[in-house]
N, C-alpha and C positions, 0 to 999 in steps of 0.2 A: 504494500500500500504506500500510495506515493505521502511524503511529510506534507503536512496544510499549508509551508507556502508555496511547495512546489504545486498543488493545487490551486492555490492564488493566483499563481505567477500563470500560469495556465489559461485561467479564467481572464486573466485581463490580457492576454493574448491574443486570447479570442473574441474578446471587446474590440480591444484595437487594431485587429485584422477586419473584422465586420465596418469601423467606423473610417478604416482606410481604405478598404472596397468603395465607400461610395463619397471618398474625399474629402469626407466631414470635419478632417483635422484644423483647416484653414476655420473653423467656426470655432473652435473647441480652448479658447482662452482660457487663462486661470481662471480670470473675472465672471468668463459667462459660464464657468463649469461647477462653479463657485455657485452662481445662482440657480443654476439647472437644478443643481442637489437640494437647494434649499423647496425648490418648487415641486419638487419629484416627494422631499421627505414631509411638507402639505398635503400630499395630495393621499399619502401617508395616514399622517393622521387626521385628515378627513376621514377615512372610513372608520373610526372610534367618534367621532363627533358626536354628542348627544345621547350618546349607548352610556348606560349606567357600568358601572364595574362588573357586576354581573352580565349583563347584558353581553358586555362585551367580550368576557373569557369565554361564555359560551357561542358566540358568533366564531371566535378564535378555533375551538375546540369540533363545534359540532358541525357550523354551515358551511359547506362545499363551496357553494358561490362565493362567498365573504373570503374562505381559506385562499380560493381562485387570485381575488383581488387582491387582498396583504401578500401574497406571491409576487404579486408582477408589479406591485409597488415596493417592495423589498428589493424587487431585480433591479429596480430603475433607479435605488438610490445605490444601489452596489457599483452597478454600469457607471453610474457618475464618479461615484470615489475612484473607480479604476480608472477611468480617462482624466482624473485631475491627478491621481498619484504620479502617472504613467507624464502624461505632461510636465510635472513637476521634478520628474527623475526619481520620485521617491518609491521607496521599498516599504507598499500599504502594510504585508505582514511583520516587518521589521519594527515599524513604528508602532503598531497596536501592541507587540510585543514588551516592546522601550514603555510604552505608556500603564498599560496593567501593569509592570514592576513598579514605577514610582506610582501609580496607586495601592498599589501592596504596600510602600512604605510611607504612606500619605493615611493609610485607613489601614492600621496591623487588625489582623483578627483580634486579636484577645479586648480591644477598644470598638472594633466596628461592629463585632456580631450583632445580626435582631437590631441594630440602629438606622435609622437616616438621619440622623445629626449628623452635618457637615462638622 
């Protein structure tokens, strides 16, 4: 089994092989990839909009259609990160790596468990 960021690296491979087939690079700024995500990760949590907590674990859990949609809004903020990482030179699973350690030492278990106190 291949390691997860050799599957990253994969996946955003295959983003920016799809988004260089049809030239799309010349659009694909920090700035506009920047707000692509932002509009991709709305569009996100629109479908929670107005769903009570209940509500919405079991839309999560139970409804097909709903599970459909958080799929292909998941993909579409993925898709973003990867063509902004990928523009920006950086290594998405390196960083997320770098960032969970200094939250491990930012929130140690033995103070964050059972807490959302920042």
């Amino acid at each position: 089994m291949a390691a997860p960021h050799d599957s990253l690296a994969a996946l955003q491979a295959e983003a920016v092989a799809f988004r260089d087939a049809r030239d799309w690079a010349q659009f694909h700024t920090p700035k506009d990839l920047a707000l692509g995500l932002t509009v991709e990760a709305g569009e996100l949590a629109e479908l929670f909009l107005w769903k009570a907590p209940a509500q919405a674990a079991a839309a999560v859990r139970d409804d097909a259609a709903f599970r459909q949609c958080l799929a292909d809004e998941m993909a579409d903020v993925q898709i973003f990160l990867l063509y902004l990482a990928e523009t920006g030179g950086l290594d998405l699973a390196a960083a997320t790596r770098a960032k969970i350690a200094r939250n491990a030492a930012k929130y140690p278990v033995e103070k964050a468990r059972g807490s959302a106190a920042k």
